[in-house]
C-alpha positions in Angstrom: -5.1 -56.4 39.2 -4.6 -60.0 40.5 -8.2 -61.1 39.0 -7.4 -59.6 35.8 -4.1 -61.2 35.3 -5.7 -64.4 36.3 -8.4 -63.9 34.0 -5.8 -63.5 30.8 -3.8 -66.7 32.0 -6.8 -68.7 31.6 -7.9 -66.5 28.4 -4.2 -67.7 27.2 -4.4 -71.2 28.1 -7.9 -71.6 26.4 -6.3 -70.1 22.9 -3.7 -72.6 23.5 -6.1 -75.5 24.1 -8.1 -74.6 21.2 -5.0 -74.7 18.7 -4.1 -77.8 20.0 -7.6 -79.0 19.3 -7.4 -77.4 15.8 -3.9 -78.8 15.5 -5.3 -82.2 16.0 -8.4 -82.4 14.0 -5.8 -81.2 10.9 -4.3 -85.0 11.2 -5.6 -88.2 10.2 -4.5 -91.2 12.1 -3.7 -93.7 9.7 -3.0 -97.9 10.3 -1.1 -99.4 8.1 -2.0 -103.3 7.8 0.1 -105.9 6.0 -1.3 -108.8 4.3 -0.5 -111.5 2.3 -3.3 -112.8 0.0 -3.6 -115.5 -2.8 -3.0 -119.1 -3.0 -1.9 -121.5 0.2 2.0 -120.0 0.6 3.5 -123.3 1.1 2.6 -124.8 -2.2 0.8 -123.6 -5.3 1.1 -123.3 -9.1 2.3 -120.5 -10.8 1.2 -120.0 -14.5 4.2 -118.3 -16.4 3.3 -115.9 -18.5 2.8 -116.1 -22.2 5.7 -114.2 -22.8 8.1 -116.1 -21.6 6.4 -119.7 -22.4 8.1 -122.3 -24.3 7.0 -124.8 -26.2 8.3 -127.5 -23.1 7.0 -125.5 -20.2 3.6 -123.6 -19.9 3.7 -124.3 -16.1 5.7 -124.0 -13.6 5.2 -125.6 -9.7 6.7 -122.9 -7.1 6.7 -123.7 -3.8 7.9 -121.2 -1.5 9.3 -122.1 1.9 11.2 -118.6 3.2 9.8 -114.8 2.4 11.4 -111.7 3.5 11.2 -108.4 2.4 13.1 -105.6 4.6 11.1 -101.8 3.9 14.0 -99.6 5.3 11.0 -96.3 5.1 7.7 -96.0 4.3 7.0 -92.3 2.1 3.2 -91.0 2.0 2.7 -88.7 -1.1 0.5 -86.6 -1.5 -1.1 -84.7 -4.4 0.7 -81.1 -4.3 -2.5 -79.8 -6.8 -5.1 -79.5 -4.1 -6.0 -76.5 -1.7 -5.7 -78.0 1.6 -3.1 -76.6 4.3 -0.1 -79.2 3.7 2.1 -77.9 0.9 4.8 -80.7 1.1 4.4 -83.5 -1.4 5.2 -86.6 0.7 6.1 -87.4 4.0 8.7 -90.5 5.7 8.7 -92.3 8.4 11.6 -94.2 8.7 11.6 -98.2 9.8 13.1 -100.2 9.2 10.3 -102.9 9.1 11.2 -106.6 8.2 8.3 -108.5 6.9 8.1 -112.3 6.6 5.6 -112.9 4.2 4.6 -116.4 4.8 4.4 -116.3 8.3 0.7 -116.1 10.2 0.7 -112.6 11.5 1.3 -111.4 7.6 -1.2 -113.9 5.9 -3.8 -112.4 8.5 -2.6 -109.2 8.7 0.1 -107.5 10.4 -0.2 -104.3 12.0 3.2 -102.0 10.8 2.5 -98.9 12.7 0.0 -95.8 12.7 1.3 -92.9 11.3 -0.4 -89.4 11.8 -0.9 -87.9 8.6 -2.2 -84.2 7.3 -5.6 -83.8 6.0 -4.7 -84.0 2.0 -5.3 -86.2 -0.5 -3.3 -88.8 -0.1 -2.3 -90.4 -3.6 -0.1 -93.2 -2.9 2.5 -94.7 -1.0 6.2 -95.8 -1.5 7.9 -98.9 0.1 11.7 -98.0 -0.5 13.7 -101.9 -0.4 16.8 -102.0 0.9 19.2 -104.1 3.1 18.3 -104.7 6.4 21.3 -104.1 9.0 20.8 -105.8 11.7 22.1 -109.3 12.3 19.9 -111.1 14.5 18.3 -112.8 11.3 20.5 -114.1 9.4 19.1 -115.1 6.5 18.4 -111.4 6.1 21.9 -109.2 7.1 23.1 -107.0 4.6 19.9 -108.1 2.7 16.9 -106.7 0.6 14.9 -109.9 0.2 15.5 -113.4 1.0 13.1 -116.2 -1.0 13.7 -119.8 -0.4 11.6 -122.1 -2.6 11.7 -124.6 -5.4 10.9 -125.2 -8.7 9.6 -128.3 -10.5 11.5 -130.3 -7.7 14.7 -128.3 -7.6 15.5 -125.7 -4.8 16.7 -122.4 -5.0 17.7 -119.8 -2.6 17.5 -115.8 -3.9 18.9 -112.9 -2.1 20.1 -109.4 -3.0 21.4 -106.4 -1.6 19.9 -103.7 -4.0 17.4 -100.9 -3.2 14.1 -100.4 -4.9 11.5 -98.1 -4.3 7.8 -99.2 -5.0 5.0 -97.8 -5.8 1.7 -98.7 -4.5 -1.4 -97.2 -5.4 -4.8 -97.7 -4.5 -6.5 -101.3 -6.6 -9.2 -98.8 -7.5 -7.1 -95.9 -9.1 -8.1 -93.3 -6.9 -6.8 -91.1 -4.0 -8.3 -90.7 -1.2 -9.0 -87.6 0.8 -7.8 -87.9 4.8 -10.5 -85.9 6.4 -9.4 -86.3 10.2 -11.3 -89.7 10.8 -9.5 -92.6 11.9 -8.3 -94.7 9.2 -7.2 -98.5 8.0 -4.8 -98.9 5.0 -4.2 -102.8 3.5 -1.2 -103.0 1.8 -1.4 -106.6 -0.1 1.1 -108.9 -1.7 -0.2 -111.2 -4.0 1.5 -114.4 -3.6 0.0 -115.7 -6.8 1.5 -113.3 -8.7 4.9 -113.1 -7.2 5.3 -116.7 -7.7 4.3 -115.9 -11.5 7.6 -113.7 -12.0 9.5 -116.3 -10.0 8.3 -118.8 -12.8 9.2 -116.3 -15.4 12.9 -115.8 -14.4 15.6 -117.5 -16.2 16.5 -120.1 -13.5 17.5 -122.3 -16.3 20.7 -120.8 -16.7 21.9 -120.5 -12.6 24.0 -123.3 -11.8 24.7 -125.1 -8.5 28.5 -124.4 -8.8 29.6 -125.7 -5.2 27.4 -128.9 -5.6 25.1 -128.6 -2.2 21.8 -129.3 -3.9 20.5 -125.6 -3.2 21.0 -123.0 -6.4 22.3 -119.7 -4.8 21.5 -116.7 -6.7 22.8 -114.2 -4.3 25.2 -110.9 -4.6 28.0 -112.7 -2.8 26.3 -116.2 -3.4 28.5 -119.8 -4.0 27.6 -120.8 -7.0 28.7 -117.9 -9.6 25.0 -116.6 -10.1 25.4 -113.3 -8.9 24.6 -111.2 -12.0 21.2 -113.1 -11.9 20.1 -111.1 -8.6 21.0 -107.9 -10.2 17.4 -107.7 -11.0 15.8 -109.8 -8.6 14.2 -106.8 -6.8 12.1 -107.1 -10.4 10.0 -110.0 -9.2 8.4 -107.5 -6.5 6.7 -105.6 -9.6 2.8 -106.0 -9.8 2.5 -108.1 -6.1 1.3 -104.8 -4.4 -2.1 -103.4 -4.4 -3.6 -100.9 -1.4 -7.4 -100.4 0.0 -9.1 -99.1 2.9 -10.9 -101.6 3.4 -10.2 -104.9 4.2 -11.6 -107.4 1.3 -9.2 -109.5 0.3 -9.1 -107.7 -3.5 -6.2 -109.4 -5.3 -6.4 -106.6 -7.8 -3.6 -105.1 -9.5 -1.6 -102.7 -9.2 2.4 -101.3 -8.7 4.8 -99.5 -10.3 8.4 -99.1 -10.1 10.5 -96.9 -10.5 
């Protein structure tokens, strides 16, 4: 009797052993890298586009000196179509994670953590923006985004504490299907074009109302400015592009929503 019960304990604990290994072999482990890519973040041109070109200025100088982006979550979404096992849409993992852009680590690629995703086809993902809520940086407390930088010789400071989420999609258009293999996501920001919609905002009309030199354009900023950072979040639109591999493609693409 005692060999028999002995043998179904270890008949029980090799099931188990082999779920577990099923279980496992269901998930992908994914890296998620962050990278900044484009021109020299200290100091480049930014061509404005056609749109919103005058006859007096068909290029504008940006030079950006502070960067910060705070991605309170990170959402994985999945195409809810195919016939794989996972039957939820998208999944979260929660940060937050603040990002300087122009610092080393992001211009040669920071790791932001590895998540363990199902085996589906994974069709995008989804930085949700929002205030970061810490206070040991204090450029960025009770903040979305911070950009220090100046235009054409003058400087400017831009901050907001609105939420966004963004889209980012693959720079080729197409999912990609986790099959349990290890895995390396690039999410880029393209410098070049973020500096682009800097050039195209309509700086002209802030105003350095307390007289420091520096324009404010801010939710609570100094210088009565604050309805221009009610759509600063905007300037985020078309930085982002994702791969799986890492070659510095400065391809489109992002949405917002």
């Amino acid at each position: 009797m005692k060999r028999v019960t002995k043998l179904l304990s270890i008949l029980v604990a090799l099931v188990i052993f082999l779920a577990s290994c099923q279980k496992i072999s269901d998930r992908t482990n994914a890296r998620l890298i962050f990278k900044a890519t484009g021109s020299p973040s200290k100091s480049a041109s930014a061509d404005i586009p056609t749109t919103a070109k005058s006859s007096s200025a068909t290029l504008a100088v940006i030079t950006l000196d502070d960067f910060f982006i705070n991605v309170k979550d990170i959402e994985f979404e999945f195409d809810d179509d195919d016939d794989d096992l996972y039957d939820d849409d998208d999944l979260e993992f929660d940060g937050p994670y603040l990002l300087d852009v122009l610092s080393p680590e992001v211009s040669n690629g920071i790791v932001l953590d590895d998540f363990s995703l199902p085996n589906a086809i994974l069709e995008e993902i989804e930085f949700n923006i929002a205030p970061y809520r810490w206070k040991e940086n204090d450029k960025m407390a009770g903040r979305s985004i911070y950009v220090a930088f100046t235009k054409d010789g003058t400087a400017y400071e831009l901050w907001t504490n609105k939420e966004k989420e963004i889209e980012i999609e693959f720079d080729d258009g197409q999912a990609r299907h986790l099959t349990g293999d290890n895995i390396r996501f690039y999410v880029n920001i393209s410098l070049d074009k973020f500096k682009a919609n800097l050039g195209s905002m309509p700086l002209g009309t802030a105003v350095d109302g307390n007289g420091d030199g520096i324009i404010q354009i801010g939710h609570n900023d100094p210088d009565g400015n604050s309805k221009l950072a009610n759509t600063l979040l905007d300037v985020l639109i078309g930085c982002f592009d994702m791969d799986d591999d890492d070659d510095d493609d400065d391809d489109d693409d992002d949405d917002d929503d």
